[in-house]
C-alpha positions as CSV (number, residue, x, y, z in Angstrom):
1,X,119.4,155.9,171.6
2,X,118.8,152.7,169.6
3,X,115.5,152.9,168.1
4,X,114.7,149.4,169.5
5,X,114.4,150.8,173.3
6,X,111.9,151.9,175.1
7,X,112.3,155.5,177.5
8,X,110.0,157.1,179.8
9,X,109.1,160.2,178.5
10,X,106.7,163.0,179.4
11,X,103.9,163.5,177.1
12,X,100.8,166.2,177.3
13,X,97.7,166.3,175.5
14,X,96.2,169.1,173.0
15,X,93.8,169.7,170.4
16,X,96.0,170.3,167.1
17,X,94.7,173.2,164.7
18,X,94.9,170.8,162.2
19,X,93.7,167.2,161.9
20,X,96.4,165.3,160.4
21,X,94.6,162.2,159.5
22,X,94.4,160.6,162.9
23,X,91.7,159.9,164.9
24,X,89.5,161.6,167.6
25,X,89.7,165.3,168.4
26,X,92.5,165.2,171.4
27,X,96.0,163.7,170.6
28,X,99.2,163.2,172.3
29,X,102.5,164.5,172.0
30,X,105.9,164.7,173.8
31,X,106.8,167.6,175.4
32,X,109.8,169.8,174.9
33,X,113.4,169.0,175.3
34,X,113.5,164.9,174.9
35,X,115.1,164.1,171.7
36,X,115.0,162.3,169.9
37,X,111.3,162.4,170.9
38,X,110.2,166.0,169.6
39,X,107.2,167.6,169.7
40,X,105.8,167.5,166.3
41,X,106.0,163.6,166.7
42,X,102.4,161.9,167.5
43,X,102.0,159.3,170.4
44,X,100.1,156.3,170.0
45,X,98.9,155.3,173.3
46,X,96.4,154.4,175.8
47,X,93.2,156.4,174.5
48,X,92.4,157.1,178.6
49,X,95.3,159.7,178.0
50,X,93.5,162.0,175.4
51,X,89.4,160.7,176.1
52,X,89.4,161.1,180.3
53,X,91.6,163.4,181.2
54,X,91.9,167.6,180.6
55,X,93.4,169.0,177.8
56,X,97.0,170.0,178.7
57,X,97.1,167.0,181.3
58,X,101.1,165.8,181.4
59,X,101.8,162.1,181.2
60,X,104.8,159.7,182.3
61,X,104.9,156.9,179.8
62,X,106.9,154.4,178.6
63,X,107.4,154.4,174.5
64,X,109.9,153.9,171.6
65,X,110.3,155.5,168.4
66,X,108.7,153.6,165.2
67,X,107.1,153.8,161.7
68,X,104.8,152.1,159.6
69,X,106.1,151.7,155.9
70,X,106.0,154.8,154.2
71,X,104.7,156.8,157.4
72,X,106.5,159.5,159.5
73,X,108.2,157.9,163.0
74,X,106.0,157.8,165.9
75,X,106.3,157.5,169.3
76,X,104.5,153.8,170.3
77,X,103.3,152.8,174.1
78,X,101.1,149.8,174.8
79,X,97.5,150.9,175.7
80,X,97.7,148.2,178.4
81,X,100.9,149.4,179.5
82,X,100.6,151.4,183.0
83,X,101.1,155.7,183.0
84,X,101.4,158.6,185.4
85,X,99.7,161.5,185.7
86,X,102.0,164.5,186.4
């Protein structure tokens, strides 16, 4: 997969263990099996995902794989962009 498209992919929410420098107590990440998404990679998204819904709540989204200078790759979905709820 180039790293220029964008995939649907199936993300959940959690509460990591350990802060790693981004905001808010709930973040998002992909689930299992979807490389070259992996789980360890965090989701910048529509904050609706991780503020209104339960922890653990699976979403469909739309995203591609990026980085910031100097920064880890991400996974990257418009917050205006529409999602599911699985």
């Amino acid at each position: 997969m180039n790293k220029e498209e964008y995939s649907y992919i199936i993300v959940e929410s959690y509460k990591p263990e350990i802060n790693r420098g981004y905001h808010g107590e709930i973040h998002i990440k992909p689930i299992a099996g979807q490389e070259p998404f992996t789980e360890d990679m965090h989701v910048e998204c529509n904050k609706v995902l991780s503020n209104e819904y339960d922890l653990g709540t699976r979403f469909k989204i739309k995203a591609k794989i990026t980085s910031r200078e100097g920064s880890k790759p991400f996974a990257y979905s418009h917050y205006k962009w529409p999602f599911e709820v699985l």
